[in-house]
C-alpha positions in Angstrom: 0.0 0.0 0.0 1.7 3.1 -1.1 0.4 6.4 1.0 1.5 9.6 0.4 1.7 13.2 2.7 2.5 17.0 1.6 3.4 19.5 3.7 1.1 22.5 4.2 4.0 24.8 2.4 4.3 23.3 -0.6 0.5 24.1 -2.3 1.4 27.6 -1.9 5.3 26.8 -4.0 4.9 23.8 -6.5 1.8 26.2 -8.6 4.9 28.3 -9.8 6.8 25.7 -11.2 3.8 25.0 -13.3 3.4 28.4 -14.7 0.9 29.8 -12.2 1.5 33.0 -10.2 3.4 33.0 -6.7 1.6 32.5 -3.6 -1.7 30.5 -6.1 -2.8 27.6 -3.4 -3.0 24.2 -5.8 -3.7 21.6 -2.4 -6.8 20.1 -4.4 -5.0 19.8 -7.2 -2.1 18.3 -5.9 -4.5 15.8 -4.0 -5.7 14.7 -7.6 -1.8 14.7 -9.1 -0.8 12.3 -6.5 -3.6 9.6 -7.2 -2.9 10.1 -11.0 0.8 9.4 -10.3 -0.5 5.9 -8.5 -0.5 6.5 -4.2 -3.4 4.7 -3.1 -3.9 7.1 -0.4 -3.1 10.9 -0.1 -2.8 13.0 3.2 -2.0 16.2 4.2 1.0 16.8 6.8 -1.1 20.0 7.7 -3.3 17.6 10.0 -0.3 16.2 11.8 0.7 19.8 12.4 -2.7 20.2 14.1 -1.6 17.3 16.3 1.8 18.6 16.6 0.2 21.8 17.6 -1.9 19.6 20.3 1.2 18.0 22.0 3.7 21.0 21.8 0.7 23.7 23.7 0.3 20.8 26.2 4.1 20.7 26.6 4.7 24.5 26.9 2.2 24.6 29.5 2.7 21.9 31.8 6.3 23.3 31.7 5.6 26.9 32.6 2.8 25.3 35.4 5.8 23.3 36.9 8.2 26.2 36.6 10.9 24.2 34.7 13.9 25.8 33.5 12.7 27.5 29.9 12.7 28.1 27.7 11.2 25.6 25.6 12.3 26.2 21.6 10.5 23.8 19.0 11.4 21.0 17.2 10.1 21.2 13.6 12.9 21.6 11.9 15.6 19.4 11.6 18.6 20.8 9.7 17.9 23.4 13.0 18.1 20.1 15.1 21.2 18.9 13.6 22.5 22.4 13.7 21.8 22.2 17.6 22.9 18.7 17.9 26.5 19.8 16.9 26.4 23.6 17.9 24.5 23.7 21.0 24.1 20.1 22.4 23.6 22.2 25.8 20.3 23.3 24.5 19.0 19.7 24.4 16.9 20.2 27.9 15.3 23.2 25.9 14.5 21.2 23.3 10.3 20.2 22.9 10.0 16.2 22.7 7.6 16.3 20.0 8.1 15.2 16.8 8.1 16.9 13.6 4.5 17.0 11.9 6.0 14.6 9.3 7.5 12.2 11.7 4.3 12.4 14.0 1.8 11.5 10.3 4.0 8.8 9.4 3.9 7.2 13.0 -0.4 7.4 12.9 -0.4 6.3 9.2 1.3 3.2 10.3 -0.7 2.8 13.9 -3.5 4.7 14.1 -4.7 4.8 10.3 -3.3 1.2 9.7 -5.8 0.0 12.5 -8.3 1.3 11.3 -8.4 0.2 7.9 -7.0 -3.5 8.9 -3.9 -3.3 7.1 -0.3 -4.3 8.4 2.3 -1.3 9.2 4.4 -3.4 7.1 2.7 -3.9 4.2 2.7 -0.2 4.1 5.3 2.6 2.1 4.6 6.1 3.3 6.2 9.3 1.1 6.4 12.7 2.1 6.6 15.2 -0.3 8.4 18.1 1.8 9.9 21.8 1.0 13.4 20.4 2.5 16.4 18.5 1.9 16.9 17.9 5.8 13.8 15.7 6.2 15.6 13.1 4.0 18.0 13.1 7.0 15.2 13.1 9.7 13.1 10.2 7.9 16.4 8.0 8.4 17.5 9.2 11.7 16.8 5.6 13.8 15.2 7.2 16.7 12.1 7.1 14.5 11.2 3.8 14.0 8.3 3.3 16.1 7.5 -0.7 17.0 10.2 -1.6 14.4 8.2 0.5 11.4 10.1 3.4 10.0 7.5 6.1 10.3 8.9 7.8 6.8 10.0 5.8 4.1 11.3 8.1 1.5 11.0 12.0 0.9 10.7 13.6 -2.3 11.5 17.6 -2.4 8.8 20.0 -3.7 11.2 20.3 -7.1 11.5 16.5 -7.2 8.0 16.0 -7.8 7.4 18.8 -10.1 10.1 16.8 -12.0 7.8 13.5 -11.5 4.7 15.2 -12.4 6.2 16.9 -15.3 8.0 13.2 -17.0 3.9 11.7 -16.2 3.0 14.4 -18.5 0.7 15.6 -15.6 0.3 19.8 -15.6 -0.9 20.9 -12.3 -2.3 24.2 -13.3 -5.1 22.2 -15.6 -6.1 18.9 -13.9 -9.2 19.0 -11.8 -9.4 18.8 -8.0 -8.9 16.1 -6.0 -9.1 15.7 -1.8 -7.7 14.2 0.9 -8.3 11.3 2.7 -10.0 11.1 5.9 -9.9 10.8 8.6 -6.0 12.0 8.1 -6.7 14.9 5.6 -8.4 17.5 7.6 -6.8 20.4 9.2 -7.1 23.8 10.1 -5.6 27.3 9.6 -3.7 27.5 12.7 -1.9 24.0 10.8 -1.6 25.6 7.6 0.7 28.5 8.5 3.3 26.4 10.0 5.1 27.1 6.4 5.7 30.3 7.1 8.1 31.9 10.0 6.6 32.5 13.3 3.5 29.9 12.5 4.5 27.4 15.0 4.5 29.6 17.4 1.4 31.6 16.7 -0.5 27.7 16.5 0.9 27.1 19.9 0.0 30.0 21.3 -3.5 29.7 20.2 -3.8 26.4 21.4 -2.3 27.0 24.6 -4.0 29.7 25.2 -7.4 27.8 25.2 -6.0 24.8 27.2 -5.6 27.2 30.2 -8.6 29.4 29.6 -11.0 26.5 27.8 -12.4 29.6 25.2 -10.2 31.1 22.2 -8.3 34.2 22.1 -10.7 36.8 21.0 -8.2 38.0 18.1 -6.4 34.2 16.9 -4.2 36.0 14.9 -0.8 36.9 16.8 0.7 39.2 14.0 4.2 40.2 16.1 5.5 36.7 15.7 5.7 36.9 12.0 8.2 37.8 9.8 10.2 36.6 7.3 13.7 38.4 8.3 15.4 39.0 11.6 14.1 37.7 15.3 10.4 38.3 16.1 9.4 39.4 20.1 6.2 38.7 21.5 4.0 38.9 24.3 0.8 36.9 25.3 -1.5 37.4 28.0 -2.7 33.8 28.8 -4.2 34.6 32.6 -3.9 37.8 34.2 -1.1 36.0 36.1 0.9 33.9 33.1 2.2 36.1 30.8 4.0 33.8 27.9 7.5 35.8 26.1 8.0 34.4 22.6 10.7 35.0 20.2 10.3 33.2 16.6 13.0 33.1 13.8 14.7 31.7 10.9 18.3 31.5 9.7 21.0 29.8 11.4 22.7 32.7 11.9 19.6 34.4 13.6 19.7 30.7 15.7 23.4 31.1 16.9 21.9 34.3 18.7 19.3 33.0 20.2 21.1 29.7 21.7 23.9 32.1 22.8 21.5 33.5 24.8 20.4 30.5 26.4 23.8 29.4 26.8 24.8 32.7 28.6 21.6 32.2 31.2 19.7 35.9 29.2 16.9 34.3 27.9 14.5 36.1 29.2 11.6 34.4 27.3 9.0 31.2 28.0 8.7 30.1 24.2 10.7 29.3 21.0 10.9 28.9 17.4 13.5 28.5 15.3 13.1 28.0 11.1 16.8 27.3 9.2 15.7 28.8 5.8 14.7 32.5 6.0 11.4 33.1 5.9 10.4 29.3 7.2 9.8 26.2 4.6 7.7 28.2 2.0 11.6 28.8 1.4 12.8 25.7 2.4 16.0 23.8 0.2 13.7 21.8 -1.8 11.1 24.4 -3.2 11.2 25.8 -6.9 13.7 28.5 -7.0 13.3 31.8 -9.4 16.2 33.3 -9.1 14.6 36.8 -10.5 12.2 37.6 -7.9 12.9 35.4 -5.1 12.2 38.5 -2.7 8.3 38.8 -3.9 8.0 35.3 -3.6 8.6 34.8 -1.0 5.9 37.5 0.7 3.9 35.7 -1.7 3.9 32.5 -0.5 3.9 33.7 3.2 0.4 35.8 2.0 -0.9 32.5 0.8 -0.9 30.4 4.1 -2.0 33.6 6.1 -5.4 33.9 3.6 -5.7 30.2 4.1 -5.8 29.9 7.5 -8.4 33.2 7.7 -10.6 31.4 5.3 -10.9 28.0 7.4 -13.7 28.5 9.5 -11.9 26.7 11.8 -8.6 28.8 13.2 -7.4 26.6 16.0 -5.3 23.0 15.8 -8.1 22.1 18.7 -11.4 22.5 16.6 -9.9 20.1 14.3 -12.7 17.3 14.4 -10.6 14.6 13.4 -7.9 15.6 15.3 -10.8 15.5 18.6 -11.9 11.4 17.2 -7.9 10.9 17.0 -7.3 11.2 20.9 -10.9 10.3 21.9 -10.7 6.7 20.2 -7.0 5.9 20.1 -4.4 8.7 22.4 -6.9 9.0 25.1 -5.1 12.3 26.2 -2.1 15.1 25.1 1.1 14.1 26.5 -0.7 10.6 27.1 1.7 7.3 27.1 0.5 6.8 24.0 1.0 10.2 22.5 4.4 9.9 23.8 5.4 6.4 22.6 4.3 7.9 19.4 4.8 11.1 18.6 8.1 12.3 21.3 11.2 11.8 20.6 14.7 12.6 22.2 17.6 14.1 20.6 21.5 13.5 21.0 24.8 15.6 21.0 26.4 15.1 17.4 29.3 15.3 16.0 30.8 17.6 13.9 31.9 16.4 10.5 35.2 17.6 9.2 35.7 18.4 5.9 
């Protein structure tokens, strides 16, 4: 059985590669692409990302609520993990345990999903077609085999299947729309803008916020975490008495600073994201590249996900239905020992390759 996931960043990239304008969102059509290229099923990372969203808010709060040493920085990424791994293996008690939104599909896909429809886990090769060239690394990394499955098989890059796509003679911009399978294709907005710099966080925050409160911030969007350049401060007023400091960026360079920080004892903040590429994975290593306007894409792409997520009725990785049946039938609860023998991981001091 051959299944298939995409990231939410990529239907707001792989549209230009096919002629259309920057920042056009082509997830239905890429639903349909996928089934004409022969996966049996197709589902979107961008619900895993609502469970990510799920575990990491549950994290970040029991942490502040047991006043442990912050602050916590998120785990998304991994050419940032490897990065810290080498550079900053003193960060590692910073670190989230949650996996990656990829890591955390591929581990239901082959418990959770494979249950459910009666199939074995290892009759089953799941694909992720990702904006990055470090998730080929993370999908081999042995800490995620889960009950001796590898939760990702293989990665393709967003330019690697517009080359697929292309050889099948299949043009995006003109096949109908297609849709995801359920229960593992439904997602929200808050998922959605986890392509873009600062989303994480601002998905966290929303989430968090309503675990502590039980209603949703009256304004969901969080607008001083995102950015595309440079380090992004923010404050949220959860309770009258928890008051949650954020800082979001991307670049390594942007990274060094921050852990520096941490390193030196400074950080005077609860909450953490850090994105490698500028500007988060609608910029990631693996998306289509035009070298003339690369700038204007960029915004582009970023304005994409942000119109997506305000057109979802449903804003917040906690109104995702399927997300709801997900712990109510199989996790029972966030940060459950399920949840955790699933979707946590640990990470390890690396290394540093010599040239």
């Amino acid at each position: 059985v051959n299944v298939v996931q995409v990231a939410p960043s990529i239907s707001a990239t792989i549209g230009e590669a096919f002629g259309l304008p920057a920042g056009t969102d082509v997830n239905a059509k890429l639903a349909k692409a996928l089934r004409m290229l022969g996966f049996d099923h197709v589902f979107d990372t961008t619900f895993a990302a609502d469970v990510t969203i799920m575990e990491e808010a549950h994290e970040l709060v029991e942490r502040i609520k047991n006043k442990e040493p912050g602050p916590m920085i998120s785990t998304c990424c991994p050419a940032w993990i490897k990065f810290m791994e080498q550079e900053f293996p003193d960060v590692i008690p910073n670190m989230s345990t949650c996996k990656s939104p990829m890591q955390m599909m591929g581990a239901l896909v082959k418990s959770y999903w494979a249950k459910k429809k009666n199939i074995d886990p290892k009759k089953i090769f799941s694909v992720a077609i990702m904006p990055c060239t470090a998730k080929k690394f993370e999908a081999e990394r042995p800490e995620f085999v889960t009950d001796g499955n590898k939760n990702t098989d293989a990665v393709l890059t967003t330019r690697e299947l517009t080359r697929m796509l292309k050889t099948a003679g299949i043009d995006l911009a003109k096949i109908p729309d297609g849709h995801f399978d359920d229960p593992l294709g439904e997602s929200t907005g808050a998922g959605k803008i986890f392509g873009s710099a600062g989303g994480v966080m601002e998905a966290a925050l929303r989430t968090a916020y309503w675990m502590v409160n039980k209603k949703n911030l009256e304004k969901v969007e969080i607008t001083d975490v995102r950015g595309l350049t440079g380090i992004q401060k923010a404050i949220v007023q959860i309770t009258p008495d928890l008051v949650v400091k954020t800082v979001a960026t991307s670049s390594l360079s942007n990274a060094r600073k921050v852990c520096e920080l941490i390193r030196a004892g400074k950080a005077d903040f609860d909450f953490v994201e850090i994105m490698a590429c500028p500007g988060g994975c609608i910029n990631g290593g693996g998306q289509p590249r035009d070298a003339h306007d690369e700038g204007d894409n960029l915004e582009k792409r970023a304005t994409c996900l942000y119109r997506l997520d305000q057109q979802n009725p449903r804003r917040c990785s906690h109104e995702n239905q399927s997300v709801i049946a997900l712990y109510d039938q199989y996790l029972k609860e966030m940060g459950s020992e399920e949840a955790h023998h699933l979707l946590h991981t640990r990470y390890y001091p690396r290394e540093q390759v010599d040239e």
